[in-house]
Every structure is written in structure tokens, then in C-alpha cells.
N, C-alpha and C positions, 0 to 999 in steps of 0.2 A: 504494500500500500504506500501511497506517494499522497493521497489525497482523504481525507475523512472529510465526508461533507453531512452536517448535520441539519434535516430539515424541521422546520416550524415557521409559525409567523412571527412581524418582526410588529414592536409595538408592544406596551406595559403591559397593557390589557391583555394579553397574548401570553406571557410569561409562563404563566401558572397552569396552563391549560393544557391536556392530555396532548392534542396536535402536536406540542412542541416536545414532546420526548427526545427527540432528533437534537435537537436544540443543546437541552439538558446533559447529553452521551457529549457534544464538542465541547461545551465548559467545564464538565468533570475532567475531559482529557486535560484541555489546556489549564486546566486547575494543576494536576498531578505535574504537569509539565513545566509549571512556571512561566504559562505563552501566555502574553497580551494579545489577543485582538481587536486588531483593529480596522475599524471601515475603510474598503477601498473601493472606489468611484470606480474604476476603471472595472471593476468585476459587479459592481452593486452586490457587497456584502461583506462579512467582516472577516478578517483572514491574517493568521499565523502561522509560524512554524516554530517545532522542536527537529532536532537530530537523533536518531538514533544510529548508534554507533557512527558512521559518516554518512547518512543519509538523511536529505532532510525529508522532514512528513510534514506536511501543512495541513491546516484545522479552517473549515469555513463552514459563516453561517450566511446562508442566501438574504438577501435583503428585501427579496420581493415577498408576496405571499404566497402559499403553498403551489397553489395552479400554475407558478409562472417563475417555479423556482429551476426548472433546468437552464433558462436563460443562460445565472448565474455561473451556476454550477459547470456549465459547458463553457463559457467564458472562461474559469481558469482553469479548466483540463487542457483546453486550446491554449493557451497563455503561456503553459507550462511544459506543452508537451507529452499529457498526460493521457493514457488509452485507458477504456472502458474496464480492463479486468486489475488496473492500479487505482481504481478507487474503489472506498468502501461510504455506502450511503447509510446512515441512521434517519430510522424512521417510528413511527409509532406502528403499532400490529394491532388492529382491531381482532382479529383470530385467535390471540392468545391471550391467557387471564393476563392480569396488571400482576407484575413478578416475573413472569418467562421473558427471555430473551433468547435469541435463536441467529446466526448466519445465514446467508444463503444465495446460492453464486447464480446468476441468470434468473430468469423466469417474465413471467409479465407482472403489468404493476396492480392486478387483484383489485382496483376500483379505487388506489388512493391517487389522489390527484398532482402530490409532488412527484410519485414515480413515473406516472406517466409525463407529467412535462419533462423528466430529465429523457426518458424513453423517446420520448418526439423530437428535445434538441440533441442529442446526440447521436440520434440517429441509432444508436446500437442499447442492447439491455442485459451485454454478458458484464457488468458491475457487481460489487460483492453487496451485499445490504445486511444491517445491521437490525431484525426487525425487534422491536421493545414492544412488549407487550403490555395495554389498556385496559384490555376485555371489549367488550358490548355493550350496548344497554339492553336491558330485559326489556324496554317501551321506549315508546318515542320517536323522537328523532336521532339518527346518526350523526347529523352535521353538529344538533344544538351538544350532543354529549362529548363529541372529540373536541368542542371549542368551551367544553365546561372545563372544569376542577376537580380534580379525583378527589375521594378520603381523605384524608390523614392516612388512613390502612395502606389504600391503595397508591400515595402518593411513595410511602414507605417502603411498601413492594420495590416498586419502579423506578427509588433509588436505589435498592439494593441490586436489583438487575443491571442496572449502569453499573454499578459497582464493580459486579460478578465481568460482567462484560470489557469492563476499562482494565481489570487485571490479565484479561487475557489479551491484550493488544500488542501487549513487547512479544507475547509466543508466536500470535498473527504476523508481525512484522519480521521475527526471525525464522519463523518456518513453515509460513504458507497459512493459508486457509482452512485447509483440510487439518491441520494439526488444530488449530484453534477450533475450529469449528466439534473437534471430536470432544474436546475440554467442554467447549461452554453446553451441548446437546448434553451431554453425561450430566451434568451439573441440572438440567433442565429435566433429564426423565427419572432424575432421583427425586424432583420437587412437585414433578406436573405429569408425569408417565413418560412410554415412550415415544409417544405419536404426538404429545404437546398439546 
């Protein structure tokens, strides 16, 4: 990975709210990491780097809102150089309870709206993705529940999955996907079974 791009909306109001799980996984990194980000006009959104060992890994959060975040995101994979299977996208997972976090390399974007705008500018969707898991709602609306506020419970989950998750990032970056991805799934079907 060369790129961690983390989606949500950008906006106070927005902070707190299940959509921006994606969000939440890049400030935990660049937490761990000691990285500022900071806005850059030239990609519309906010954008850092750490090193690991001599490589650097750069942290962005898209500036637009969710629908029109591949823009960004395709902005500095172009910018940088950067091909579809060297980034990894974090996102919220309405599929999995609030507490599962899961990898997963290709596929289509299952009806969220930031994967498909990266899917349409970049033309390709072999990307790694980071899904962090929400849950559903039992009623309602799906738009009004991923732009609410989880629990306390549920918020607590879906730190600790970022958590689970940002530890396994240096194993992701020193030995592939498939190594990390065997880590964080084992870690998820001792919590949530094996099918998630």
C-alpha cells in the first residue's frame, strides 16, 4: 500500500456519524503515526505521509462528499503514480455488525456511493478496501441511519475494530494482503463466526 484513502463526509456535522468510519481508520493511523494532515487544493482533501521503513505511505481524507469522493481520491493516485491494487480504501460496511472489520481485494461497490464514485473515476475496482462494520437498521431509512450516530456501545465497537484493524497495517505493508487479511478475518470469526 502506497495510499490509505479514508472515506466520509467532510463538515462538523458529519464527524460523528457512522458514514465517516472511513474517516475515523485515517486519523487513528495518522494518530499512531505522528502525521498532520493537511488540506490540499490541488487534490481537494486533506493529505499526509508517514514512512515505513523507506517507503513512504500517504493518509487522505477526500474533501468532497461521499458520491463525488473518487474525484479526489483518483486525483492523487494520478498525482503520485499510484495503481489500483497500491491503495487500500476504508469504508463503513453496512453488512457487518458495528465491531467487525474485514479486507477485501476487488469486487463491486454493493450500493455504497463512495465506492462507486472511486469505481467510475478510476476506471478500475481491483483496490484493497478496508470494510468497518455499522450494522443496519432494523427500520427506517438507510441514508437517515448511516448519517446518524451510533451508541456509545456501538461507537465503542467501531473503535475497537479500527483499532484491531490499524494494528494490523505495518503486517499489511510488510507482507501483502493476504497475510493481513488472514490476521484481521481470524480475529473476526472468533468474534462474529466465520462467514461475518
Amino acid at each position: 500500500m502506497v495510499l490509505i484513502a479514508g472515506l466520509g463526509n467532510p463538515g462538523r456535522q458529519y464527524e460523528r456519524t457512522r458514514h465517516n468510519a472511513g474517516f475515523w481508520f485515517v486519523d487513528e493511523v495518522a494518530r499512531r503515526e505522528g502525521v498532520d494532515l493537511r488540506w490540499e487544493a490541488r487534490f481537494g482533501g486533506w493529505l499526509g505521509q508517514f514512512f515505513h521503513h523507506s517507503e513512504a505511505v500517504r493518509l487522505f481524507k477526500p474533501g468532497q462528499f461521499m458520491n463525488r469522493s473518487g474525484g479526489p481520491v483518483t486525483a492523487v493516485c494520478r498525482y503520485f503514480g499510484i495503481e489500483a491494487p497500491q491503495l487500500l480504501v476504508a469504508h463503513d460496511e453496512l453488512d457487518f455488525p458495528a465491531g467487525e472489520v474485514r479486507l477485501k481485494v476487488d469486487g463491486g461497490h454493493g450500493g455504497h456511493n463512495g465506492l462507486r464514485s472511486i469505481v467510475q473515476h478510476l476506471g478500475r475496482r481491483d483496490f484493497v478496501r478496508l470494510r468497518i462494520g455499522i450494522g443496519r437498521p432494523r427500520h427506517g431509512s438507510v441514508t437517515d441511519y448511516v448519517l446518524g450516530r451510533p451508541s456509545n456501545e456501538e461507537r465503542a465497537a467501531i473503535t475497537a475494530a479500527i483499532a484491531r484493524a490499524a494494528d494490523c497495517l505495518p503486517l499489511l505493508l510488510d507482507e501483502g494482503v493476504e497475510k493481513a487479511m488472514n490476521r484481521l478475518h481470524a480475529q473476526a470469526a472468533q468474534k462474529f463466526g466465520p462467514k461475518g
